[in-house]
N, C-alpha and C positions, 0 to 999 in steps of 0.2 A: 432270364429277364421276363420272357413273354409267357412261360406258362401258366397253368392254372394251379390257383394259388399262390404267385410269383412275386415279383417286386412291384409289377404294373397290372394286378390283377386287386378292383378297388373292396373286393370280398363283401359284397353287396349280401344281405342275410334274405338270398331269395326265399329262403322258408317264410319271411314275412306276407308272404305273398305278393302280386302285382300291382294293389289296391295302395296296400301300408309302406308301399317305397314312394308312392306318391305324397301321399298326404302327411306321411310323417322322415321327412329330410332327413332328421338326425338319424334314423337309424340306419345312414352312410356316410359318416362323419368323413370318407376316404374320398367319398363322389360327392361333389359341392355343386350346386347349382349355380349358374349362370343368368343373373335378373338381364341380362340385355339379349339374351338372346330366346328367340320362340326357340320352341321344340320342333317347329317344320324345320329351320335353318340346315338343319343336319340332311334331311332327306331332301331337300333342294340342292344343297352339295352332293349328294350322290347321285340323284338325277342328271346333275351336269354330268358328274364323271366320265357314266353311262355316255354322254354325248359325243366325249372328245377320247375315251383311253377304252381299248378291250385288247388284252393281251391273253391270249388259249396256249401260247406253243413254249413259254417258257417252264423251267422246272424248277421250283423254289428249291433254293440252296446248293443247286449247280450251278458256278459261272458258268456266265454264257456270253458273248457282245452283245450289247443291245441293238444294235444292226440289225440279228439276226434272230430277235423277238421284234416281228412287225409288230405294228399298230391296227388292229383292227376299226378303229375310226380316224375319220376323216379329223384331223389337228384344229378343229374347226367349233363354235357353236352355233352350228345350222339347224339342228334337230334331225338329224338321222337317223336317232336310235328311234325317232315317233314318226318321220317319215319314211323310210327307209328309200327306197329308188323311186318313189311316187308310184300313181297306181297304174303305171302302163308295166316296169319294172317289178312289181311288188303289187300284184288286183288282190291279193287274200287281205288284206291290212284296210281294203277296203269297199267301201257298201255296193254291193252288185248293181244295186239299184240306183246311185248317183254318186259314180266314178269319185267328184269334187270332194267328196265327204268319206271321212272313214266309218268302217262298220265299228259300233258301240253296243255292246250287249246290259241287259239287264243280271243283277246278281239277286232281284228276290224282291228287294226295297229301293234300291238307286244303285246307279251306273257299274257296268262289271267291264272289264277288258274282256274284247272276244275272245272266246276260248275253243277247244277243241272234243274231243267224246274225250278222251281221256284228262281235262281240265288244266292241259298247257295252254300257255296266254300266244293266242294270236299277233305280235308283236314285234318287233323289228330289233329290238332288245331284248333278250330272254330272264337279264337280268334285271328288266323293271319289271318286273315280276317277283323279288326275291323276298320282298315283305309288304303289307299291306298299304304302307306309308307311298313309297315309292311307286306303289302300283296304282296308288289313287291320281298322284301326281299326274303319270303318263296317261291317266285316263282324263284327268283333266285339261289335258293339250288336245287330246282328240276332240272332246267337247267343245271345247275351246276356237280350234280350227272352224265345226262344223258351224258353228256359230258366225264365225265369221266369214264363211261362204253364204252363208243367209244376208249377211249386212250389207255383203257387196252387190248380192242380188237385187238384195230391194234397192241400191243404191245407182242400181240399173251398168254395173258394169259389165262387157263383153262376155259373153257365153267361153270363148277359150281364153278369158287371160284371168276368169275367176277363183282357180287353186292355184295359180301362180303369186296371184296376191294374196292372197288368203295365207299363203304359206308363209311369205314376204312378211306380213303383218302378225304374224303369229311370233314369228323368229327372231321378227326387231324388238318386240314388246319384251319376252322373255330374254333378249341378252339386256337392256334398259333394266331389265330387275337384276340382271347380274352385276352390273354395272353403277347402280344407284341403289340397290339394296344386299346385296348378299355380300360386295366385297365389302364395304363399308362395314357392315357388324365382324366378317371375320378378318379384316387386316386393317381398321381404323380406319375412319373416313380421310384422316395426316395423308398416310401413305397414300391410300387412291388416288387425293387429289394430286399427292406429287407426281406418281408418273403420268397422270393426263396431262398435267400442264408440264412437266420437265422432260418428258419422253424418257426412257427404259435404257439402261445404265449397262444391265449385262443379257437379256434375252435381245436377241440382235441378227436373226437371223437374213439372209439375204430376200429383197422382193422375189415372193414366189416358193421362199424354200423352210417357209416355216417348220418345224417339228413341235414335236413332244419331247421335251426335255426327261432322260429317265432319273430325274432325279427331281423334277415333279411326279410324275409318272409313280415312280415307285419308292418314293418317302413324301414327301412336303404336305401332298396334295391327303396325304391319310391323318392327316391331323380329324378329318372331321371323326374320326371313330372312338376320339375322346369323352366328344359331345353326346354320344347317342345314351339315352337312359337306357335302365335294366327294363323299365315298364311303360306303357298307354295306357290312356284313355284313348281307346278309337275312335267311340262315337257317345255321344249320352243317351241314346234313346235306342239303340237298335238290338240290344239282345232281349227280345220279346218286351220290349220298353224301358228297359234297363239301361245303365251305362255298358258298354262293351269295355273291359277291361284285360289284358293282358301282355305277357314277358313279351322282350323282341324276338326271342325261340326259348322252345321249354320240351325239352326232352319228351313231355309227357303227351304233346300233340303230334311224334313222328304216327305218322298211319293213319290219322287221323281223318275224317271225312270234311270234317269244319275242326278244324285244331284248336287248342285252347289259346294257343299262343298268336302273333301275329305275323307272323310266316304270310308269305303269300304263296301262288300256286292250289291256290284252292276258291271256291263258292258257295256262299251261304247266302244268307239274307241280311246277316250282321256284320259281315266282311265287307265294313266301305268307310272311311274316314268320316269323322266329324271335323273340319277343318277348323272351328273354332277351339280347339283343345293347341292346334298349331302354328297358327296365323292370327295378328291380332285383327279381330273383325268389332270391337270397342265395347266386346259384351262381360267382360271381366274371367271369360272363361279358359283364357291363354295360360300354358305352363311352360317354361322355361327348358332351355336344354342347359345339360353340364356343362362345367368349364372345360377350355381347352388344357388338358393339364397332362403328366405321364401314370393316372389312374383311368384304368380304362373299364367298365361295366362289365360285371363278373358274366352277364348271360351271353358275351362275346366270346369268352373263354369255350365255348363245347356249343360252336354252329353245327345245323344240321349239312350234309353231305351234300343235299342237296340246293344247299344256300349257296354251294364253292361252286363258281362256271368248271373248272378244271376237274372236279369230283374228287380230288385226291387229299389226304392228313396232310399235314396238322390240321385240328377244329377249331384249336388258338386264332384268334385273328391278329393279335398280338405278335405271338410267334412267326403268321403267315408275313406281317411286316418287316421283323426283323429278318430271316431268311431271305425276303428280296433282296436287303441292302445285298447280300450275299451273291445272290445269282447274278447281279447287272454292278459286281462290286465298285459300289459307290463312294464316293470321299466321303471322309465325315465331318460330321457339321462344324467341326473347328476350320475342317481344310478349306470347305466353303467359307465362313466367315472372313479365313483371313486370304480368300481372293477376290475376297468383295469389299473388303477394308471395312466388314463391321465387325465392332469391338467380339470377342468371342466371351464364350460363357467361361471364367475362371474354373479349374477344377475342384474349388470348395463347393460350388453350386451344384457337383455335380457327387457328392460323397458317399453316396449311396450306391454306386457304381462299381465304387474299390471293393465291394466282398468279391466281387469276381475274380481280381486279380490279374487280369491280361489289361489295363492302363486302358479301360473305358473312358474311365473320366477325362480323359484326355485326348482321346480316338473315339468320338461317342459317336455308332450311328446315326443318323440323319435323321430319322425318324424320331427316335427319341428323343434326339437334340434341338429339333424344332416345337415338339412337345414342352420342352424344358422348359426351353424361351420363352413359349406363352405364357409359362405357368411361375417363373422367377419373374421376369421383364413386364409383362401385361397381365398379370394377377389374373391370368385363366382365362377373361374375359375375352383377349382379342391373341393372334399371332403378334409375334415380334421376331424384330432383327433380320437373322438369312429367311423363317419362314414367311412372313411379311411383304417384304420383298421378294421372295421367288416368287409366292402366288403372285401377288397382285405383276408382274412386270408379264407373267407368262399369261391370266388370264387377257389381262386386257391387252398384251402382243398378239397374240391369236385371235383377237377381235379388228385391232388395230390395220394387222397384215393379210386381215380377209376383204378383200373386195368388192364382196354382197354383204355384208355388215355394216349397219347402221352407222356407228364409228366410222368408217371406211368411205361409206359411199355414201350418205349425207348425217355430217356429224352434227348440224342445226335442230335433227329432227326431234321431234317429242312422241309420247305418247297419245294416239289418237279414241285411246279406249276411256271411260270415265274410268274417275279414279278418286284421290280423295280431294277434299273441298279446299285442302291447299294447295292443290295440284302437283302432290308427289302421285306416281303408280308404284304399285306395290305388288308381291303376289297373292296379296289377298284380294285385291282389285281385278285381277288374272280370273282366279276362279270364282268372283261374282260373274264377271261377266261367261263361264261357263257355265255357271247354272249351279252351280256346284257348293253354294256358301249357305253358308246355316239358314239366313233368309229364304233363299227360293227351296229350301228344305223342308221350312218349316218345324227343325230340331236340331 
């Protein structure tokens, strides 16, 4: 199913090069785009990821309990993987010179993640670093913070309570985008609104004893790798005035010093987003991510080694999903459906399955099976049915059952940062005010 060249490999004709997948759609009649949704959305859901799931010690395709694959993040969206212990815990993450603030380095032209002699990211996640998208993000929270350690200052707040707010205000802004924008495009505003106002039906865990369900954890939540294009636009103006244009990996930049592709782990002067290619900022320059569907982008098929935290094959990403189902052996998505009393996907939906022969269509991984859904049930556009609901019940439970969470501990609050003139905030609103948006760019 998941190999290269497979049933769910959407055979993207990368010889077109990085430029002509853009501009010309049909030549992926397999990989459909998505009008509702930016091309950030993708890399803002892995950003999360990063916040709340890091699993090193499991072995794809050996069970194993998942007891006994901990959780390397806190079940939480606090920002650990940008905070990590604060800077008493954790002084390398931040400015020698003013404790409050993290250290931000320059890449050439604008903002780099601190780096080290050998041009590993200074970072508290080593995987917001795995591509340029993701790595811009994390560096936009730094910015972001340090900014608002400035706001409080002028605003004459206490010398010791100023990166405690700062952090406070940083973490309630970004869950409010979680919250009023990210789940809304991927699990319909319907559902959002139900479990806010009807409260959560089967994530239920006891005050105090929240988890990570593996079965977000290790299917539901990888629907976003549907959405990711074969190609970028990074930025328009930064390869010597040029568009910066290229693959999410491309064989041809391993060893690279500035790779061609959009890898991260590296520094140039061209290596930094143009956020208006990903966020609408009202300039016409936004492109769309794919649908959520069970076609996945052929440049996912053959990641570099160094994209895997675990370092080990498959390079399938595809593959590496369904071998989860495998190690942490999960129900499948029928089994879910019918313990949540949603209708389940008939096995004509699923007919593509039968070459295999071992009665997929009817026993469908998790993964695929909520890929299905979105792409039978929500015409690509949105999750539906079991994936719908798992996401939305587990993110906003884990917001819900944290007790420093805006949700939690005051759920009246708004947004304190400008935002737009009808007073939604957004993540584009986020990285204006980091300094970070085509305007204070000037490209």
């Amino acid at each position: 199913m998941g190999k290269p060249g497979g049933l769910m490999d959407a055979k993207d004709p990368l010889e077109e090069g990085p430029i002509r997948l853009i501009t010309h759609p049909e030549l992926s009649p397999n990989n459909v785009d998505n009008p509702f949704h930016t091309a950030g959305t993708t890399f803002f859901g892995q950003f999360m990821d990063h916040d709340f799931t890091f699993d090193l010690s499991s072995r794809l395709g050996v069970p194993v309990d998942p007891e006994e694959s901990p959780n390397s993040r806190t079940p939480t969206l606090e920002l650990d993987s940008v905070y990590g212990g604060g800077p008493i815990a954790d002084p390398t993450l931040y400015d020698p010179t003013d404790n409050d603030k993290f250290l931000v380095e320059s890449g050439g032209l604008f903002e780099d993640l601190p780096r080290d002699p050998d041009g590993i990211a200074i970072i508290s996640d080593p995987r917001n670093d795995e591509n340029l998208m993701v790595s811009g993000i994390q560096a936009a929270f730094l910015l972001c913070h340090n900014r608002m350690v400035d706001r409080l200052r002028s605003q004459g707040v206490p010398a010791d309570q100023v990166f405690a707010r700062a952090r406070r205000l940083v973490t309630w802004h970004y869950q409010w985008i979680v919250v009023h924008e990210f789940l809304p495009q991927v699990i319909g505003f319907g559902i959002t609104q139900d479990v806010l106002r009807h409260g959560r039906r089967f994530y239920r865990p006891a005050s105090g004893q929240h988890f990570m369900p593996v079965e977000f954890q290790g299917a539901a939540y990888r629907f976003g790798h549907s959405m990711v294009r074969p190609s970028y636009r990074a930025n328009l103006a930064g390869d010597q005035g040029e568009p910066f244009f290229g693959f999410v990996f491309d064989p041809a930049g391993q060893g690279q010093g500035d790779p061609v592709d959009l890898r991260g782990g590296a520094r140039a002067p061209r290596r930094f987003i143009g956020w208006q290619t990903f966020f609408d900022f009202r300039d016409g320059e936004l492109k769309p991510n794919k649908r959520i569907d069970t076609k996945i982008s052929t440049v996912l098929f053959r990641l570099p080694i160094a994209a895997i935290p675990t370092g080990d094959p498959p390079t399938a990403l595809p593959q590496r999903n369904l071998l989860r189902h495998l190690t942490w052996s999960l129900p499948s998505g029928q089994a879910i459906a019918g313990a949540m009393g949603i209708p389940q996907l008939e096995p004509d939906a699923l007919t593509e399955l039968r070459q295999f022969g071992v009665g997929l269509e009817r026993s469908t991984p998790l993964w695929y099976y909520v890929l299905k859904e979105a792409e039978v049930l929500g015409d690509g556009i949105s999750l539906a049915g079991v994936g719908a609901r798992l996401i939305g019940e587990v993110i906003l439970g884990l917001l819900e059952l944290d007790p420093q969470s805006y949700l939690a501990a005051d759920p009246a609050w708004r947004p304190t940062l400008p935002g737009r003139p009808n007073g939604d905030f957004g993540f584009a609103d986020l990285l204006t005010f980091a300094g970070v948006d085509p305007g204070s760019r000037g490209q």
